[in-house]
C-alpha positions as CSV (number, residue, x, y, z in Angstrom):
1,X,-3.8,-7.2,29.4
2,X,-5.9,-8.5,26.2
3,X,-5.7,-11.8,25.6
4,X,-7.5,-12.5,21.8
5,X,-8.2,-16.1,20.1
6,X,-8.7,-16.7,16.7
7,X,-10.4,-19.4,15.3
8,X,-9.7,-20.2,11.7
9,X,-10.2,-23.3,9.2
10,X,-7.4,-25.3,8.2
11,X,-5.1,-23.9,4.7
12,X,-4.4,-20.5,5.5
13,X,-0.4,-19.8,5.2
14,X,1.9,-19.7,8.1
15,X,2.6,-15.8,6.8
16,X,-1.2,-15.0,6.4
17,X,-1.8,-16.1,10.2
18,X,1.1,-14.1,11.4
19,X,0.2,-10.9,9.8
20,X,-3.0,-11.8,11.2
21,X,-1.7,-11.9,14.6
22,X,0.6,-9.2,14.3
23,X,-2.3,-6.9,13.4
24,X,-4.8,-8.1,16.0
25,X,-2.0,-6.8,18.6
26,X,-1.9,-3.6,17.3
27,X,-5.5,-3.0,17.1
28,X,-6.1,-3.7,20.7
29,X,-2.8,-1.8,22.2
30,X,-4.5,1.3,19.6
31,X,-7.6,0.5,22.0
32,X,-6.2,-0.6,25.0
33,X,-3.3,0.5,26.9
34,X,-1.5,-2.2,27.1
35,X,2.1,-3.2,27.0
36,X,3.5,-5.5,23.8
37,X,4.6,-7.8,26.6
38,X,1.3,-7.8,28.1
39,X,-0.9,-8.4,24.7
40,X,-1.3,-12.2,23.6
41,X,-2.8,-13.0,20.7
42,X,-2.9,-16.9,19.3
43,X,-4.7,-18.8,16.3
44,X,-6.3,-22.4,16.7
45,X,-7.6,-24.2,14.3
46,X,-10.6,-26.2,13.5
47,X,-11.4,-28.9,11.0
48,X,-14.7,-27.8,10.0
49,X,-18.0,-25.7,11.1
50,X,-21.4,-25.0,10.0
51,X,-23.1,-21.3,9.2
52,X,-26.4,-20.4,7.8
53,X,-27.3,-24.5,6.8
54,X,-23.6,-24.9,5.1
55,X,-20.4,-27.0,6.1
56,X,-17.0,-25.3,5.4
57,X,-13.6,-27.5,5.8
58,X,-11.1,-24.8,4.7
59,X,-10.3,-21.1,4.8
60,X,-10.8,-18.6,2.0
61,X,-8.5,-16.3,0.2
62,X,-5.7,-14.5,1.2
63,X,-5.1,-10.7,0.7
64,X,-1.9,-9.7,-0.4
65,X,0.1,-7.2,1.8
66,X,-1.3,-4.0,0.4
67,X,2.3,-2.1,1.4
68,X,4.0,-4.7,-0.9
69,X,1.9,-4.8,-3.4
70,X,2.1,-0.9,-3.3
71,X,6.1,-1.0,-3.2
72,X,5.8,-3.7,-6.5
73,X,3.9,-1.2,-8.4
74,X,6.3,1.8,-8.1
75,X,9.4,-0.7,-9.1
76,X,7.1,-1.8,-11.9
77,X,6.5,2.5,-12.3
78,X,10.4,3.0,-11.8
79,X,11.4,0.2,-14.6
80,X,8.7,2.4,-16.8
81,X,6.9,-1.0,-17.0
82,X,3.4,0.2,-17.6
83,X,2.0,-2.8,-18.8
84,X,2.8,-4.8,-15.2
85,X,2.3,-2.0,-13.4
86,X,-1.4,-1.6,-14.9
87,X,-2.1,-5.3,-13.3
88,X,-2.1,-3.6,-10.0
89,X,-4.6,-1.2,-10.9
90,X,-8.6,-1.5,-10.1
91,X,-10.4,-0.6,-13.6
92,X,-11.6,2.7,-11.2
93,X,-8.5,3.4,-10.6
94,X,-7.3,7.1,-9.9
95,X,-4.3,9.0,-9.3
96,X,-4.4,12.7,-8.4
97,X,-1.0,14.8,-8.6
98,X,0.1,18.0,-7.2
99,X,-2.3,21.0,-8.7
100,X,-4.9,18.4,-8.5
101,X,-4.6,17.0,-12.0
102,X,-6.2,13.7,-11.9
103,X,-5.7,10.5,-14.5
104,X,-7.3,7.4,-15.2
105,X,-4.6,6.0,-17.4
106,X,-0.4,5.5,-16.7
107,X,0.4,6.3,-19.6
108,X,-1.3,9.9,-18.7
109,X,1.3,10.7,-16.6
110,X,4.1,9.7,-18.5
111,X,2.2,13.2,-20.6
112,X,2.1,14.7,-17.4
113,X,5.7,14.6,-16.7
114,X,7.2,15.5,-19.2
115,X,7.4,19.2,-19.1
116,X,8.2,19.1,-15.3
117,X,11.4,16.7,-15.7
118,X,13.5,13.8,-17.5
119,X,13.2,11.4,-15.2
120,X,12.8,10.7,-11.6
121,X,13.0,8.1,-9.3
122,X,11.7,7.8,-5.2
123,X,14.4,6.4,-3.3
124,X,14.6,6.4,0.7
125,X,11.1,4.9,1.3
126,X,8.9,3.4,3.9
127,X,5.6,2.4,4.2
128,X,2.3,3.0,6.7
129,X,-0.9,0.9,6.5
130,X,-4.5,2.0,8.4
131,X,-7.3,-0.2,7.8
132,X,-11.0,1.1,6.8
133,X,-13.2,-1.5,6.4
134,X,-12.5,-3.5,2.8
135,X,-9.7,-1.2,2.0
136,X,-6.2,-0.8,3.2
137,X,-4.4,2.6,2.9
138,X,-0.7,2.5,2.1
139,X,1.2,5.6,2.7
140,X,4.6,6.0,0.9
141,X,7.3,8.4,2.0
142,X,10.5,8.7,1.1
143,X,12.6,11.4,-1.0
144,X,12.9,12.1,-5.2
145,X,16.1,12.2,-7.0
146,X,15.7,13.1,-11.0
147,X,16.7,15.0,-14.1
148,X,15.6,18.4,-14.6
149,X,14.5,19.1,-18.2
150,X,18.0,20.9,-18.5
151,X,20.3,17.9,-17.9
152,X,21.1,18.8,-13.9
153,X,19.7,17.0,-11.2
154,X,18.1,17.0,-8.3
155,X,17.9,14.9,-5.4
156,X,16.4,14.5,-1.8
157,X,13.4,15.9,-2.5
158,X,10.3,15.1,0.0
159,X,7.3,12.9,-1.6
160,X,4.3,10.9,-0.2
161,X,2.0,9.1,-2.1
162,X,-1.4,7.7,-0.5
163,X,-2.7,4.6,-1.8
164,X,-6.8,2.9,-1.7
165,X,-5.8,-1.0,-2.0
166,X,-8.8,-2.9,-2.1
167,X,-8.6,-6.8,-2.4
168,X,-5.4,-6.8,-4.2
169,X,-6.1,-4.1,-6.3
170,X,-4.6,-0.2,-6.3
171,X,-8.0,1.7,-6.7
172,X,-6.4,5.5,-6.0
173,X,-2.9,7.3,-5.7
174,X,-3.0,10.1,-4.3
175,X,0.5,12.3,-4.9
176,X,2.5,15.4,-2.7
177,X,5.9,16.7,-3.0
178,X,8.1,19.8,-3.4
179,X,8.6,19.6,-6.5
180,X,7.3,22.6,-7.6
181,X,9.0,24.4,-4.6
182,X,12.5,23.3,-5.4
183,X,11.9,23.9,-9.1
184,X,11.0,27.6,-8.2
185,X,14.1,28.1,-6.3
186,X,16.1,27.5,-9.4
């Protein structure tokens, strides 16, 4: 049964320490096996330390949660918001859609879109995280409901989207559905 003790300086957000301790019990049952009963994980404080010939007194940023910060940018996308949905995005930023077409710009894929359909919109969704070193990947399921460029629609169609989030920025979108699939069956 792990037992795991943080030590952080004072300021960090009651929110920020509980995601922290939420994801310290995950990582060790991943490793471990171990029951959620049986895992204990618990922050302390300290006023101050020394490292490398400097004194600290209080913690450092915060990252946001990369799955919200995901699920802001696609209402931002939904809204057809480009210009606060392009605050999200890393100045490397890359999405890659079905047939592997890949953009740099939103407003690309507005171009993109618009011989496929009229609109669409990604209802029914939920959202993964894994960590890799400095960057968090978001995985976003859920189903499409649109406009086909003839006027009738279409609805519960599969998508997921992969996301690169690296500190607080979307760096690459990466895009499947079946589209294409239902669209052929017409």
């Amino acid at each position: 049964m792990p037992v795991i003790s943080v030590t952080l300086l004072p300021g960090y957000p009651q929110d920020a320490q509980q995601r922290l301790v939420q994801r310290l019990a995950h990582t060790a049952r991943s490793v471990i096996d171990a029951s959620d009963a049986g895992t204990t994980v618990f922050v302390q404080e300290v006023s101050t330390y020394r490292r490398d010939g400097h004194v600290f007194t209080g913690g450092g940023p915060v990252l946001p949660e990369a799955s919200q910060l995901v699920a802001q940018f696609l209402d931002c996308m939904a809204a057809r918001n480009l210009e606060a949905a392009q605050a999200f995005l890393a100045l490397d930023f890359q999405m890659v859609f079905p047939g592997g077409d890949t953009m740099t710009q939103l407003a690309e894929l507005l171009t993109w879109a618009a011989p496929r359909y009229r609109r669409v919109a990604k209802t029914d969704m939920s959202f993964d995280e894994s960590w890799q070193g400095d960057k968090t990947v978001v995985y976003c399921r859920g189903m499409l409901s649109g406009e086909w460029l003839d006027g009738s629609a279409f609805k519960d169609i599969r998508f997921i989207d992969r996301f690169e989030v690296v500190k607080g920025k979307l760096h690459r979108q990466d895009v499947w559905n079946d589209l294409a699939e239902i669209r052929a069956k017409l």
